[in-house]
C-alpha positions in Angstrom: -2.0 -78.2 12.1 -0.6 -75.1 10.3 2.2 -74.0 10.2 3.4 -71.0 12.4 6.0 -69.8 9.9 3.2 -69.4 7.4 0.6 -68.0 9.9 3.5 -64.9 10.7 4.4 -64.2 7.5 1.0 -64.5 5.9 0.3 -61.5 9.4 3.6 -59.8 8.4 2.9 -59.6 4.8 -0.8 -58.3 5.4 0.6 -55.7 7.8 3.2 -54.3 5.5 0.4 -54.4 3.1 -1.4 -51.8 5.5 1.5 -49.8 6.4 2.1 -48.9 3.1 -0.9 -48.4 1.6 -1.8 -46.0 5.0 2.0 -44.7 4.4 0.8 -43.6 1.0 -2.7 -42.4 1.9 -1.3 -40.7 4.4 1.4 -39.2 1.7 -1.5 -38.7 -0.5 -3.6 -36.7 2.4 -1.1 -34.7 3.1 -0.2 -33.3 -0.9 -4.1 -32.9 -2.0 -4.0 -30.5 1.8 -1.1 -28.9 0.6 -2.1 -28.0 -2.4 -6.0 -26.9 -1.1 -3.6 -24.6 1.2 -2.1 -23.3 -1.8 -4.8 -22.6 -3.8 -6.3 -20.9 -0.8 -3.2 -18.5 -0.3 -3.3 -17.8 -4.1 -7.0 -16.9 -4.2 -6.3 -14.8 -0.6 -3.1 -13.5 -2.0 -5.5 -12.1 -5.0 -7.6 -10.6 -3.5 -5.7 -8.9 -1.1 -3.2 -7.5 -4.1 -7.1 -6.3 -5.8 -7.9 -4.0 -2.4 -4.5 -2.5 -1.5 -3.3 -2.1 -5.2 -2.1 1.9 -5.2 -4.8 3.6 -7.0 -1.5 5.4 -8.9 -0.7 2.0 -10.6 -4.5 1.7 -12.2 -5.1 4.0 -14.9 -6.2 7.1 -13.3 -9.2 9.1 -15.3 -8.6 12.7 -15.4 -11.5 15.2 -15.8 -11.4 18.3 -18.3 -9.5 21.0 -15.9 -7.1 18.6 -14.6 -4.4 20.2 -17.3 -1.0 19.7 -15.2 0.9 17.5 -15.6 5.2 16.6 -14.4 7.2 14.1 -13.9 7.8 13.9 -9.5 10.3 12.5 -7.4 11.5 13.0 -4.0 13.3 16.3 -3.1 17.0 16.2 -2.7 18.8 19.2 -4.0 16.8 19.9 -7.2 13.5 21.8 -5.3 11.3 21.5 -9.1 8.9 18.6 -9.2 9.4 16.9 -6.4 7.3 15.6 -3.3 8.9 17.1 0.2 6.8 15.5 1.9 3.0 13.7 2.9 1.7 17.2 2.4 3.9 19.6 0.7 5.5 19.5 -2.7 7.6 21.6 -5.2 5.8 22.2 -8.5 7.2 24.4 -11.5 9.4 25.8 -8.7 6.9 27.2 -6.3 6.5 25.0 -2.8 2.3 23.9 -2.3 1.3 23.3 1.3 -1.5 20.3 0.3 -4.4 22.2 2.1 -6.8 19.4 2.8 -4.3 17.0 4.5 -1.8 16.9 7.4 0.7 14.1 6.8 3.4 12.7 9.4 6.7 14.6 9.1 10.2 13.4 7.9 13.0 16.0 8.3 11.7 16.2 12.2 10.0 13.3 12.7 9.2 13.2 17.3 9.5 9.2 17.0 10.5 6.3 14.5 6.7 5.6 14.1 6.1 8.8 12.2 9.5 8.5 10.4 7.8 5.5 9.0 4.2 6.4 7.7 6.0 9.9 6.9 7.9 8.4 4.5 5.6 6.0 3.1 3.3 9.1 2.5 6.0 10.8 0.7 6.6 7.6 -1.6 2.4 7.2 -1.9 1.8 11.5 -2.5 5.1 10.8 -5.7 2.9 7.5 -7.2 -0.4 9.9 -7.0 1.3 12.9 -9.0 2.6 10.5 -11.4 -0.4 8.8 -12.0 -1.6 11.1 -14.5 -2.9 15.1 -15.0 -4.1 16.8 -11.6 -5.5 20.3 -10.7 -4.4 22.7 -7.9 -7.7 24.2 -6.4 -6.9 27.1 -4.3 -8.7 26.9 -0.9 -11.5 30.0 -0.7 -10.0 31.0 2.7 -6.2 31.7 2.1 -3.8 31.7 -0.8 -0.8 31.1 1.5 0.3 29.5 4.5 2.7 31.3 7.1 5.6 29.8 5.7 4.8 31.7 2.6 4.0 27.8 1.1 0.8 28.3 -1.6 -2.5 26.4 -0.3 -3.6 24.0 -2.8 -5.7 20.8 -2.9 -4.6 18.7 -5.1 -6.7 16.3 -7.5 -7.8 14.1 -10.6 -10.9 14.0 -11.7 -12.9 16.2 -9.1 -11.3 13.4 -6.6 -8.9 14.8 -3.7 -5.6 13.1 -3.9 -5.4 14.3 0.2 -8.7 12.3 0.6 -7.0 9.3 -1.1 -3.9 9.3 1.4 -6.4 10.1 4.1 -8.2 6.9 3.3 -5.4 5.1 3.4 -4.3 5.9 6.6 -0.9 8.3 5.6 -2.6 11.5 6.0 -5.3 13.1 8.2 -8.2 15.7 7.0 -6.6 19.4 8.1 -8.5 20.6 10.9 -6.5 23.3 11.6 -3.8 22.1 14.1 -1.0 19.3 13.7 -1.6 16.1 14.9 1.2 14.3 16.8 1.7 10.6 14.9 3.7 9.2 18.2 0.5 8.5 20.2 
């Protein structure tokens, strides 16, 4: 007859045997997921960088006429150079309505929502200026706004920069009336 104390530790033994090695399978399941789910963030996390990279930061191609050229920032006191604005700038000291685009305000913004994509529209219109020469194409209708501002549509390479914001969802094509950004 056998031996009981041999039979339960012989059972023991064997079991401990399985815990581990499913402890460490288990261990072993769980890094190679990890890592698939890292991989998988990286490749998303590419791709998603490769479709909302500002076209500003890739080398932007200008086209013969697009001659001008400065160096933009927002305005504070200093009004030469600077983006006011989504839609209306300061260049060589005269201020340029952008004639194409309305974008959301941000000196009298009606709610924080267009506080927000004003400003971001503001940050994206300085990137676009600085991204390399542009031309101002005067609209055939007006010279002037009735502020006095200059009409202009601004753009690289026979490419609107309004149409660029407008794509991306910080401007909308002018249609002739302001559009209210709370609703």
């Amino acid at each position: 007859m056998r031996d009981w104390d041999e039979d339960w530790e012989a059972l023991v033994s064997r079991k401990t045997v399985r815990e581990s090695c499913g402890g460490h399978i288990a261990m072993i399941f769980a890094a190679v997921l990890a890592l698939m789910l890292a991989m998988l963030a990286a490749i998303n996390w590419r791709q998603w960088r490769a479709d909302h990279t500002p076209q500003a930061l890739t080398p932007a191609k200008a086209a013969p006429h697009d001659t001008l050229r400065a160096r933009f920032a927002l305005c504070r006191h200093k009004r030469f150079n600077c983006v006011v604005d989504g839609d209306t700038i300061w260049f060589q000291g005269e201020k340029i309505r952008v004639a194409d685009i309305n974008a959301p305000e941000v000196s009298e913004p009606q709610c924080d929502a267009e506080q927000d994509l004003g400003e971001k529209a503001s940050d994206r219109l300085v990137l676009l200026l600085n991204a390399g020469a542009f031309s101002l194409v005067a609209p055939a209708d007006r010279d002037a706004d009735v502020y006095g501002r200059k009409l202009r549509v601004l753009s690289r390479g026979g490419q609107s920069l309004g149409a660029v914001m407008v794509s991306e969802g910080l401007a909308e094509a002018w249609t002739g009336h302001r559009r209210d950004w709370c609703h």
